[in-house]
Kinemage of the C-alpha trace (Angstrom):
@kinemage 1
@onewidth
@group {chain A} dominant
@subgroup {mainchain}
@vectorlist {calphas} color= white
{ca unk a 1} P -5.735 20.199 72.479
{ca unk a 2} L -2.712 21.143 74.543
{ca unk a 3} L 0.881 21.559 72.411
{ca unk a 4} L 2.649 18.382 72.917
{ca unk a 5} L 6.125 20.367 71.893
{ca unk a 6} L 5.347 23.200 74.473
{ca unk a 7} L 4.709 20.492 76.971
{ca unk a 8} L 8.086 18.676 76.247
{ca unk a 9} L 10.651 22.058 77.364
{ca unk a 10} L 8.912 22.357 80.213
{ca unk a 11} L 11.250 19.811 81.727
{ca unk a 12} L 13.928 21.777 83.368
{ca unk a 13} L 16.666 22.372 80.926
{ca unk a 14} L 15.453 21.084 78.243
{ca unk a 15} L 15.353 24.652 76.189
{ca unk a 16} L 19.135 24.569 77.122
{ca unk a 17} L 20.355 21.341 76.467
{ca unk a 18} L 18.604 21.131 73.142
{ca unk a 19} L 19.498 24.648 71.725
{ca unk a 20} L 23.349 23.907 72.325
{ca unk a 21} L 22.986 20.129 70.754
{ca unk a 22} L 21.545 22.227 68.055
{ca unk a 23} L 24.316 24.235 67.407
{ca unk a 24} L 26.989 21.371 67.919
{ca unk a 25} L 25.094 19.146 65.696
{ca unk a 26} L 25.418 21.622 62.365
{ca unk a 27} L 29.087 20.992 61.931
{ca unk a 28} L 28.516 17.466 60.727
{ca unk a 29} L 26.355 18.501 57.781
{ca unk a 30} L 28.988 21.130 57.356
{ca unk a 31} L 32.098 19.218 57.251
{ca unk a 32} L 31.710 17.037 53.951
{ca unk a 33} L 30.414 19.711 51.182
{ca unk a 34} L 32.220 22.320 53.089
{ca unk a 35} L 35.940 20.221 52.543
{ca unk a 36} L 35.284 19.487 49.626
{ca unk a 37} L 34.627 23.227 48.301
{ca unk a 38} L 37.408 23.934 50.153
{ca unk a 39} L 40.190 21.446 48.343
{ca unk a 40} L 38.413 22.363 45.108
{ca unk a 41} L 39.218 25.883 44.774
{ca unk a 42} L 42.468 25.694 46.693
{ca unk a 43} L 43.891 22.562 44.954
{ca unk a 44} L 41.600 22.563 41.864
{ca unk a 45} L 41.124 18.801 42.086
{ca unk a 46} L 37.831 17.520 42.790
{ca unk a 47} L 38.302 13.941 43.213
{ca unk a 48} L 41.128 14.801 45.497
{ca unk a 49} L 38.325 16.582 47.260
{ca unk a 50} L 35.910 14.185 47.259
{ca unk a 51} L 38.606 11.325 48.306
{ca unk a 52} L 39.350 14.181 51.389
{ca unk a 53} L 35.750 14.449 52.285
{ca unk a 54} L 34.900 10.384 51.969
{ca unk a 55} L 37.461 10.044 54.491
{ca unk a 56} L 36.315 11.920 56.631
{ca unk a 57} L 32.913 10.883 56.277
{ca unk a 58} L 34.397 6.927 57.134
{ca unk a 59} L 35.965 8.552 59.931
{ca unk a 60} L 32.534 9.526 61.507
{ca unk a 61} L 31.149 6.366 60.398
{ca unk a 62} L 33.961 3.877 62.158
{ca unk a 63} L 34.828 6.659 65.361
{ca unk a 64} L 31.429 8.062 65.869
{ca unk a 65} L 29.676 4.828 67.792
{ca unk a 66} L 33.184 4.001 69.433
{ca unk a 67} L 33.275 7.732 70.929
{ca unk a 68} L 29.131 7.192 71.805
{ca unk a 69} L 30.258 3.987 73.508
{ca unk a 70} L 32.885 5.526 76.106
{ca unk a 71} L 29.902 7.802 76.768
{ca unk a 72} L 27.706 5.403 77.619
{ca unk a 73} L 30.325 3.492 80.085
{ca unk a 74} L 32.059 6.846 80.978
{ca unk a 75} L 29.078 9.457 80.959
{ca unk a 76} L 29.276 12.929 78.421
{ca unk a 77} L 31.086 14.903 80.749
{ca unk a 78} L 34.097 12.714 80.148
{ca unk a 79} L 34.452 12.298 76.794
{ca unk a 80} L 32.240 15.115 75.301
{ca unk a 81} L 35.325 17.818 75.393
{ca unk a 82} L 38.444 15.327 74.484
{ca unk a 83} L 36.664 13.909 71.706
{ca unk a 84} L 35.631 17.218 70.396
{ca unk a 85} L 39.447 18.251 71.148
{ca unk a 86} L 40.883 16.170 68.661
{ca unk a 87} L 38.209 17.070 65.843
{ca unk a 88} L 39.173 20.358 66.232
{ca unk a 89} L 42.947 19.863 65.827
{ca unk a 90} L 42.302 17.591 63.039
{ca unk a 91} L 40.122 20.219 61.533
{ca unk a 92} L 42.402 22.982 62.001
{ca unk a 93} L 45.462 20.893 60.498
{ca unk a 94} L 43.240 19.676 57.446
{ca unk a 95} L 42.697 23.826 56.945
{ca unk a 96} L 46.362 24.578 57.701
{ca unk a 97} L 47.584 21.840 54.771
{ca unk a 98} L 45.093 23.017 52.490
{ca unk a 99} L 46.016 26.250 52.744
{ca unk a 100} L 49.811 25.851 52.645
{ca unk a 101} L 49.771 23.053 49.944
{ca unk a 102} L 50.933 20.441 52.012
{ca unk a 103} L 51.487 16.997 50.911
{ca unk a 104} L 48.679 15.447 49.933
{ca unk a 105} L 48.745 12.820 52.531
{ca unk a 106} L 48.675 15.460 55.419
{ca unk a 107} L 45.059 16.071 53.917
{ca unk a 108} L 43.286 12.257 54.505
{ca unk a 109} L 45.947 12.187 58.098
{ca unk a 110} L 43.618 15.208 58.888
{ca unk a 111} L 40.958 14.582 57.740
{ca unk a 112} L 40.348 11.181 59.613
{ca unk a 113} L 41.427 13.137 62.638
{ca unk a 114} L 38.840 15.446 61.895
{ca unk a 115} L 36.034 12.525 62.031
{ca unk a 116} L 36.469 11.775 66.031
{ca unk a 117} L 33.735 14.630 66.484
{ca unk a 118} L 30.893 13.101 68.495
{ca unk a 119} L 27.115 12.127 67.301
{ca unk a 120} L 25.414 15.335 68.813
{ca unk a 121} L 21.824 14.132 67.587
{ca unk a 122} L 22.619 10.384 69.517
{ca unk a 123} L 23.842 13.063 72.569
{ca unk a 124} L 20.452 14.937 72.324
{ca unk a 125} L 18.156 11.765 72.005
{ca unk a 126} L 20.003 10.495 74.539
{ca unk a 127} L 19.353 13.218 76.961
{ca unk a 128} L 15.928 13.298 75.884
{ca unk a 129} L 15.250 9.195 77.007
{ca unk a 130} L 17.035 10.659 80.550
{ca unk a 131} L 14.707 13.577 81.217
{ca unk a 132} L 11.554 11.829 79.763
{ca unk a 133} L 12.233 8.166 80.406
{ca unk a 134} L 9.647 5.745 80.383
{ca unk a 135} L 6.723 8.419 78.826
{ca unk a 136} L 4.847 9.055 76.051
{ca unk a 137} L 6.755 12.365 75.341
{ca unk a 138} L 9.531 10.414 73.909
{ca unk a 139} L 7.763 9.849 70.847
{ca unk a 140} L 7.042 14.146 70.874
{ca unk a 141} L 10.938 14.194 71.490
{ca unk a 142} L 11.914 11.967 68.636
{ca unk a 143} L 9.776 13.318 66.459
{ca unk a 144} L 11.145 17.002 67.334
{ca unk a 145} L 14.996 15.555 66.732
{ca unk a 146} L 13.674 14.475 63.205
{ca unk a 147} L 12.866 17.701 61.914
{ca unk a 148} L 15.602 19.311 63.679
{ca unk a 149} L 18.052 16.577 61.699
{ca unk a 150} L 16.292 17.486 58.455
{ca unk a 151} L 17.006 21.788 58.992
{ca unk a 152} L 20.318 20.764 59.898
{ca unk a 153} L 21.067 18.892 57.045
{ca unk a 154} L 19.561 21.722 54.590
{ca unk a 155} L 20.775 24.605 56.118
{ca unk a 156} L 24.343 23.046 57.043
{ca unk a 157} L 25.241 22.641 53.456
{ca unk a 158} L 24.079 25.570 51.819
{ca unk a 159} L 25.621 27.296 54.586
{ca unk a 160} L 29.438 25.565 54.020
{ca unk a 161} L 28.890 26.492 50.209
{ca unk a 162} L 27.814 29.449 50.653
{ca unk a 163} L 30.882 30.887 53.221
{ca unk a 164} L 33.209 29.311 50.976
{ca unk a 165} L 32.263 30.322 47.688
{ca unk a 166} L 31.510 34.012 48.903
{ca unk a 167} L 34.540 34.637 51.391
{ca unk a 168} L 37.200 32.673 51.697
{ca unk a 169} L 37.662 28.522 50.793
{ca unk a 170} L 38.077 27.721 54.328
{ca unk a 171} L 35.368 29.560 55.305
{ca unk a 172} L 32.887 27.121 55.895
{ca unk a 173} L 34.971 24.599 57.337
{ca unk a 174} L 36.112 27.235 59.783
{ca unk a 175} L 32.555 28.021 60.972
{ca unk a 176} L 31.491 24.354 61.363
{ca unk a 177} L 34.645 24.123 63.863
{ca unk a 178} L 33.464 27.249 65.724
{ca unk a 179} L 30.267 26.268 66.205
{ca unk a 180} L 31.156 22.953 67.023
{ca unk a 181} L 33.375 24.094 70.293
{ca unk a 182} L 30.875 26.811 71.206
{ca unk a 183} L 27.842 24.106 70.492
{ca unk a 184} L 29.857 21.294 72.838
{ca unk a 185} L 31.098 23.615 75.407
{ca unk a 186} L 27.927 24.531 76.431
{ca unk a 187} L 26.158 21.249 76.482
{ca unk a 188} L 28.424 19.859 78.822
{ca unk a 189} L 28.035 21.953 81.599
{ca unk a 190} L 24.367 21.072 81.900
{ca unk a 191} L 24.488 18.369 84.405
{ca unk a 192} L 21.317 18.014 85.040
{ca unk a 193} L 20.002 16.543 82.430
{ca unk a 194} L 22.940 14.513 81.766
{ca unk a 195} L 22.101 10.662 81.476
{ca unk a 196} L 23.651 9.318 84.622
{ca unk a 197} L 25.908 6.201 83.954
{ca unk a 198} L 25.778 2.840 85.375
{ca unk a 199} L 28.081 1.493 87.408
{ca unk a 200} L 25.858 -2.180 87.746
{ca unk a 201} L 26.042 -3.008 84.732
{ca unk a 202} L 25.248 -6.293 83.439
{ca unk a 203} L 28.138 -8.411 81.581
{ca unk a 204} L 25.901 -9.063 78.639
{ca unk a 205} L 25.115 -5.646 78.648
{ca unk a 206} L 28.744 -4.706 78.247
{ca unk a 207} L 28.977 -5.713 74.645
{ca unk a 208} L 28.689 -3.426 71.519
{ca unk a 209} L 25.216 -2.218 70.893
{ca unk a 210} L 25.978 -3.613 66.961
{ca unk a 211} L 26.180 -7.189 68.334
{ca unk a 212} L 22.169 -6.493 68.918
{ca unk a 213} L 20.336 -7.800 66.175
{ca unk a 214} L 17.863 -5.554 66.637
{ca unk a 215} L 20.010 -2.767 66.090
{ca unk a 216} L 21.819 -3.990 63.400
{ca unk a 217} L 18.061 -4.598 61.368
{ca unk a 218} L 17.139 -0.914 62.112
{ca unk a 219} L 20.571 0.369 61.339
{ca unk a 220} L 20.039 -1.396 57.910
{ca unk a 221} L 16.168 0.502 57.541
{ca unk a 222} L 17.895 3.635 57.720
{ca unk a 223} L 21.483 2.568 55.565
{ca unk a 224} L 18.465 1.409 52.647
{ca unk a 225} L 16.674 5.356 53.832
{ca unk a 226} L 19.552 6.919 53.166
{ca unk a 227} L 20.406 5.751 49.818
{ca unk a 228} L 17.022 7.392 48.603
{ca unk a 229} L 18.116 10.707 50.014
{ca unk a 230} L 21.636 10.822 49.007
{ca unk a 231} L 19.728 9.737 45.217
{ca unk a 232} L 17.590 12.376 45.621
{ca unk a 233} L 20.445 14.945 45.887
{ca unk a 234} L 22.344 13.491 43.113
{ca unk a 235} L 19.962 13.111 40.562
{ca unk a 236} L 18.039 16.126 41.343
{ca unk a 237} L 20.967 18.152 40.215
{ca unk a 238} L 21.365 16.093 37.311
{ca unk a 239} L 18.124 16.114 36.304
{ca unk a 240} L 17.792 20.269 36.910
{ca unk a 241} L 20.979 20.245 34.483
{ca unk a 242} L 19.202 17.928 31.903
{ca unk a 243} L 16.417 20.487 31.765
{ca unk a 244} L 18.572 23.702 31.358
{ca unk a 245} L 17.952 24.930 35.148
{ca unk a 246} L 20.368 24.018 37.236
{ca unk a 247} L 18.674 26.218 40.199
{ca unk a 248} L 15.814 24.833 40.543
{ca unk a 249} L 17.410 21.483 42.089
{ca unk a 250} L 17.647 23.101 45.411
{ca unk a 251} L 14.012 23.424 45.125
{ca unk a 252} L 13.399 20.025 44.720
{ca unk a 253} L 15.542 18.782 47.885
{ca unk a 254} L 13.875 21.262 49.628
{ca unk a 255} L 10.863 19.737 49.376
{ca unk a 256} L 11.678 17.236 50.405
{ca unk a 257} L 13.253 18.225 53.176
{ca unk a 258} L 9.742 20.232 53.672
{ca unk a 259} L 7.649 17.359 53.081
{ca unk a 260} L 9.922 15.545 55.823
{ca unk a 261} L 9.883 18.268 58.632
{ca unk a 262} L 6.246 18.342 58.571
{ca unk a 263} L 5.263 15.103 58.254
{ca unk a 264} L 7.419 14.722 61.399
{ca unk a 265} L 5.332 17.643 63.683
{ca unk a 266} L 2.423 16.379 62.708
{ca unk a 267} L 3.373 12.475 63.429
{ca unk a 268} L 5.179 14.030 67.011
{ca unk a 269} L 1.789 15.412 67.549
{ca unk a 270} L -0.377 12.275 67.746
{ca unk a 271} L 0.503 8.869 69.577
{ca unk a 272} L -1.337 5.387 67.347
{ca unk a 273} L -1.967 2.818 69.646
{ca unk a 274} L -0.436 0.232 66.936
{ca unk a 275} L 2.860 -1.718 67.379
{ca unk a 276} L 5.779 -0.329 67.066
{ca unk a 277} L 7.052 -2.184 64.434
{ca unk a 278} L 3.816 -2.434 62.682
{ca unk a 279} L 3.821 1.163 62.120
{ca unk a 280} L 7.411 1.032 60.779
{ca unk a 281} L 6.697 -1.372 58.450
{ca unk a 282} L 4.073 0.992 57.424
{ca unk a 283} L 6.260 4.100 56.858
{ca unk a 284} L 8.534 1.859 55.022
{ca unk a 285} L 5.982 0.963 52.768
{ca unk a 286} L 4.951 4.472 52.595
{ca unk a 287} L 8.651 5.290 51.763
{ca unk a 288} L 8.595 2.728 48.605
{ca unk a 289} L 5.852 3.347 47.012
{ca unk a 290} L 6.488 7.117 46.942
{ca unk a 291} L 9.551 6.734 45.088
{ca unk a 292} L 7.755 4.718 42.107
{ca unk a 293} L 6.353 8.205 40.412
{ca unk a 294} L 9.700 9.614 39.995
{ca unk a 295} L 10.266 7.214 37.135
{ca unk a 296} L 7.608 9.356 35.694
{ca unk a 297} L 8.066 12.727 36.402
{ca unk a 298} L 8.673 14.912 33.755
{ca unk a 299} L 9.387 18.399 35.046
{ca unk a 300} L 10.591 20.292 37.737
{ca unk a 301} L 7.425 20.817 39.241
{ca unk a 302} L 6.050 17.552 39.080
{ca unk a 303} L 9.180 16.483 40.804
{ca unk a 304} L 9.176 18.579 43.613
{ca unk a 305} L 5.575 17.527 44.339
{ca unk a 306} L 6.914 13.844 43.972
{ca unk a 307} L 10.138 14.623 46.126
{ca unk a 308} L 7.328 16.389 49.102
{ca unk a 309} L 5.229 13.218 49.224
{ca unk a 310} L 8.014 11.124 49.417
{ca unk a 311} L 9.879 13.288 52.142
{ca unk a 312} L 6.733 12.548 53.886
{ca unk a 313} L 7.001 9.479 54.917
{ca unk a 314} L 10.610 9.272 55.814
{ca unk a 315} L 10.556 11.200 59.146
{ca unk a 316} L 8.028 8.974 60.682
{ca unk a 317} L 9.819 5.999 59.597
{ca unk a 318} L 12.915 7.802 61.080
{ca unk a 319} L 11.049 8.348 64.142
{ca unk a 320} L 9.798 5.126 64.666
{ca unk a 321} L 13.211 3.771 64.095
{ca unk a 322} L 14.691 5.852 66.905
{ca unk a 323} L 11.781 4.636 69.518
{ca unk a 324} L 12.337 1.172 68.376
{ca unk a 325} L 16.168 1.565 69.518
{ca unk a 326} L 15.032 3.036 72.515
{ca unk a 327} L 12.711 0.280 73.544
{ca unk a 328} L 15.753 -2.733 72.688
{ca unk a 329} L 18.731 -1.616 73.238
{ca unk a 330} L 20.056 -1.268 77.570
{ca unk a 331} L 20.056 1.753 78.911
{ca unk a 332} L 24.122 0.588 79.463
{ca unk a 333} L 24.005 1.080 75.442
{ca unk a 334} L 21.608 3.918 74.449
{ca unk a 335} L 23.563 6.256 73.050
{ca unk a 336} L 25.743 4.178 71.062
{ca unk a 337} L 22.924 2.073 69.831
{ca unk a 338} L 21.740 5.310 68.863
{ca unk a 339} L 24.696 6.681 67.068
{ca unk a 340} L 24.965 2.797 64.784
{ca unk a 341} L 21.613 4.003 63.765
{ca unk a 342} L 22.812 7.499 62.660
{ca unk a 343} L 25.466 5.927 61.106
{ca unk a 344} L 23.672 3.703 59.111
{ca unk a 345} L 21.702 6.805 57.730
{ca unk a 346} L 24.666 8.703 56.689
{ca unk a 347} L 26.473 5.338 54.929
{ca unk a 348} L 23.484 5.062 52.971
{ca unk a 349} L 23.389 8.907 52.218
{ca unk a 350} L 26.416 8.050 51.178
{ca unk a 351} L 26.512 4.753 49.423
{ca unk a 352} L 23.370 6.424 47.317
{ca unk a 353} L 25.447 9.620 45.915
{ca unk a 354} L 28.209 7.344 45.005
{ca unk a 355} L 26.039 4.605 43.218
{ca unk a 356} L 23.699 7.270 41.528
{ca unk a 357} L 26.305 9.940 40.341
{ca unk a 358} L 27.519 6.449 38.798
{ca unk a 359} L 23.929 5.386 37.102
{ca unk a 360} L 23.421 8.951 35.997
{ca unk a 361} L 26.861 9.454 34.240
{ca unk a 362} L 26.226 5.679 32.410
{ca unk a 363} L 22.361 5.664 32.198
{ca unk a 364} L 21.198 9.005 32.352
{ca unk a 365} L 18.841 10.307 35.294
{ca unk a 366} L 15.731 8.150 35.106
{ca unk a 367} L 18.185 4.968 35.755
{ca unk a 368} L 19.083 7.350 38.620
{ca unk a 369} L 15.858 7.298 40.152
{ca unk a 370} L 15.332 3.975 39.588
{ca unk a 371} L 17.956 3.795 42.240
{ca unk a 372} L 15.629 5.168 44.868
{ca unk a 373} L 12.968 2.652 44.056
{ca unk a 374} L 15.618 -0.757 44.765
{ca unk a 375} L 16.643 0.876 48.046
{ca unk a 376} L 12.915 1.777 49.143
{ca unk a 377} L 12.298 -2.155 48.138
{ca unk a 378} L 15.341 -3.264 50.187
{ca unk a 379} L 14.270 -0.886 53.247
{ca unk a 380} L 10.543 -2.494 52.904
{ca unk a 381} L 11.859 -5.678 52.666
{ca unk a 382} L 14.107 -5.595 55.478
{ca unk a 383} L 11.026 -3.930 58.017
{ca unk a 384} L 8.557 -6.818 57.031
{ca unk a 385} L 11.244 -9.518 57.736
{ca unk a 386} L 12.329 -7.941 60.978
{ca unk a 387} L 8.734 -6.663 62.338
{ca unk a 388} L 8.612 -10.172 64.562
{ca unk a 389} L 11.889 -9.787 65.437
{ca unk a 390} L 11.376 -6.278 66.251
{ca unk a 391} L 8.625 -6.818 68.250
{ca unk a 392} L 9.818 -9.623 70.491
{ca unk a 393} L 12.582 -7.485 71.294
{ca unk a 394} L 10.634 -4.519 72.023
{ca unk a 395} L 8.343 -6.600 74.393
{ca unk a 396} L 10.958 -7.904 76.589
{ca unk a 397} L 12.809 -4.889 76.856
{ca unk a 398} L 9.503 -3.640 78.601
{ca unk a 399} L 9.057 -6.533 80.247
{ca unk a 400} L 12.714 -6.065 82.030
{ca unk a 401} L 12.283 -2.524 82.379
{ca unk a 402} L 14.719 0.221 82.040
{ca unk a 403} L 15.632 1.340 85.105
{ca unk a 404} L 14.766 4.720 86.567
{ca unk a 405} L 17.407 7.631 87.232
């Protein structure tokens, strides 16, 4: 059976285009943990750090589709380099304050600054739906940008920590701005394979990609998605702490970080002839059921076992998700479609460290998984009642077409 991954870089500059949306991608897993190790040892204040690092994570949230937007209408070229401009000088003034004990305010002025970086992943995809539109190796390319999310968001992390803790406190945040100039300056260039924009476009497809319900549904899938992971990273801890080994928590996320990255080859490797939405609905259910055992686990390893099966199912689901916007939302619209989605994943990341660190400190960690389980009901109960929807939407987008470039 020929390698469907080997088959997808033979496109010309694919190899290219991906390997510097891979490096301009890490930043954003850097950015949060890396600020806020940063204001903690400098300022010794870690709710002012987490207040410095929230804010910058709404920045991303509220900037990040508007930025993918202007792309869309304007093309990457364009707005690629000025957005990543101001990130940088936000970053750099956010390192500059905390350094120099600035006031306080300077920190969250920053900060937001900071947040106009763009949604490399939405840039990638993006790219990918240009140089493979309209064929089954979309589903390959999704599937790739899944796992390629998950090692970002491991290794991203650790790495900010790491730098911080080991050199300096600005460390981290320093590298994540490197890499993000390097990692943007050379994905520009590549013209090539950058999605060409449309000048005829439709008035009704001028409006927000958010206004789409279909969007706004899938965006939801992943907001509920996300809650499960950011209570996974939360209560891991917690629960590694209960049990005297506070170590053995990054084992447990990395399972299921593991557990995600290969479900996600293997899914990229084989194409189901079921709906589209059918198969999400799946994966959803998948998703919930897998997080009803960690209200039993009792140990370390029995967790990490727990936290690999789970992991499995949420690439596909991720995957699916990202096809799904691909097959409803204009071309006109793509990328920012695309980045409401991402969004919605990180807000629930989010949303699920806030509202389990919160269990956990009241209720103790198995009311922290228990967490998990209500989102994975909310995410399964949101992908039954929109699989019609879904799938009405899909069908006339194919019906219309999307246009060839």
């Amino acid at each position: 059976m020929p390698n469907p991954y080997a088959a997808l870089f033979k496109a010309p500059g694919a190899v290219a285009f991906s390997a510097a949306g891979f490096v301009a991608r890490i930043p954003l897993a850097m950015m949060a943990i890396g600020i806020i190790t940063m204001i903690s040892q400098l300022r010794g204040e870690y709710a002012l750090a987490g207040a410095v690092s929230a804010t910058f994570t709404a920045s991303t949230a509220i900037v990040g589709p508007q930025v993918s937007r202007l792309v869309d209408r304007l093309g990457q070229g364009r707005v690629l380099p000025p957005a990543m401009g101001l990130s940088v000088l936000g970053s750099a003034a956010l390192l500059l304050s905390a350094r120099y004990d600035a006031p306080t305010w300077t920190l969250f002025a920053a900060a937001a600054l900071a947040g106009t970086l763009p949604n490399m992943s939405a840039m990638v995809r993006a790219r990918w739906s240009y140089v493979h539109a309209d064929s089954p190796q979309m589903h390959t390319a999704f599937s790739l940008e899944s796992v390629v999310d998950e090692l970002t968001y491991v290794t991203g992390p650790a790495l900010a920590v790491v730098l911080s803790t080991a050199l300096f406190p600005e460390a981290g945040p320093l590298l994540a701005v490197i890499l993000l100039m390097v990692g943007v300056l050379l994905f520009v260039p590549q013209k090539r394979t950058e999605p060409a924009v449309r000048a005829d476009v439709p008035a009704d497809e001028k409006a927000s990609a958010i206004r789409i319900p279909a969007v706004r549904m899938l965006a939801s899938i992943l907001a509920a998605g996300g809650v499960i992971v950011g209570t996974v990273d939360v209560v891991s801890v917690a629960f590694a702490e209960q049990l005297g080994t506070p170590a053995s928590a990054g084992i447990v996320v990395a399972a299921y970080a593991a557990g995600s990255a290969l479900s996600g080859l293997a899914f990229g490797a084989y194409r189901l002839s079921m709906p589209l939405p059918r198969q999400l609905a799946l994966a959803v259910a998948g998703t919930m059921l897998t997080t009803l055992p960690l209200l039993l686990v009792d140990g370390i390893p029995a967790l990490a076992v727990a936290m690999f099966v789970s992991g499995a199912f949420f690439a596909p689901t991720m995957i699916l998700i990202m096809r799904l916007v691909e097959r409803t939302v204009p071309a006109a619209a793509l990328t920012e479609g695309m980045t409401w989605a991402l969004t919605g994943l990180s807000a629930g990341i989010a949303l699920g460290a806030l509202i389990s660190g919160t269990v956990v400190d009241r209720s103790g960690q198995a009311a922290g998984f228990a967490v998990a389980v209500v989102a994975g009901t909310v995410a399964l109960t949101v992908a039954l009642l929109a699989r019609a929807p879904l799938a009405r939407a899909a069908r006339e987008e194919v019906e219309v077409g999307r246009g060839e470039h």
